[in-house]
Every structure is written in C-alpha cells, then in structure tokens.
C-alpha positions as CSV (number, residue, x, y, z in Angstrom):
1,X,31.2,-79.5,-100.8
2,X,30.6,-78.5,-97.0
3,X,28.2,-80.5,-95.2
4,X,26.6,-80.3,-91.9
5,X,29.0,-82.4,-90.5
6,X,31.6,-80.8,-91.4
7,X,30.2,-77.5,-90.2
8,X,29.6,-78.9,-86.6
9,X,33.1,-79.9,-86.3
10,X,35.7,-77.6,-84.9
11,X,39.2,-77.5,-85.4
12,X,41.1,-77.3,-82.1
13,X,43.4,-74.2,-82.4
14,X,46.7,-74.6,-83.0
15,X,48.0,-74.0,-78.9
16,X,46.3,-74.1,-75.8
17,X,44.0,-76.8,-76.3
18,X,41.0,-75.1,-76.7
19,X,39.5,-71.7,-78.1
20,X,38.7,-70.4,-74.8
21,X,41.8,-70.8,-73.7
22,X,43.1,-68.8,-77.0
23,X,40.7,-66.0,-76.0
24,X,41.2,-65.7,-72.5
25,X,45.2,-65.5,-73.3
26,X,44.3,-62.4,-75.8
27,X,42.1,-60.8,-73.5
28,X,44.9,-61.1,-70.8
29,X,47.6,-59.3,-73.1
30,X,45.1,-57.0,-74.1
31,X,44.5,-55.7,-70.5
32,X,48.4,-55.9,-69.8
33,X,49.3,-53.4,-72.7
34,X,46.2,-51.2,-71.7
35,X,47.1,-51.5,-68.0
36,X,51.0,-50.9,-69.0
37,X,50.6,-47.7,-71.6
38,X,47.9,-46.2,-68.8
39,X,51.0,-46.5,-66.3
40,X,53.3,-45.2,-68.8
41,X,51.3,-42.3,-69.7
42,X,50.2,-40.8,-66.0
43,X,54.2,-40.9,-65.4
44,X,55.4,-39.0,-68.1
45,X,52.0,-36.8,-68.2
C-alpha cells in the first residue's frame, strides 16, 4: 500500500545526483543532435 510518505519521497536518479541534472544533460544532447543534423543538412542541401 502507497502512503503519503512514500509519495513525497523521491528516488535520486541513478547518475548525476539529482533529476535536474538528468534533464539538463537530455536537453543538452537534444540541442547537439538538432544543432548537428541542421549543419549536416545545409551542407549537403
């Protein structure tokens, strides 16, 4: 059974330390591949 405890606990993710961290890591890769294939496609447009 799930109490309210439990509920207000989080879980530290598994790297980084801290979820925000997590995120801001995705959001930086996700800008690198977008910045990358934009590149990648005005060269060989």
């Amino acid at each position: 059974m799930i109490t309210m405890e439990d509920t207000d606990k989080e879980e530290a993710p598994p790297i980084l330390k801290s979820w925000r961290n997590l995120y801001l890591v995705v959001l930086a890769h996700l800008i690198a591949w977008i910045t990358f294939l934009a590149f990648f496609t005005r060269i060989f447009k």
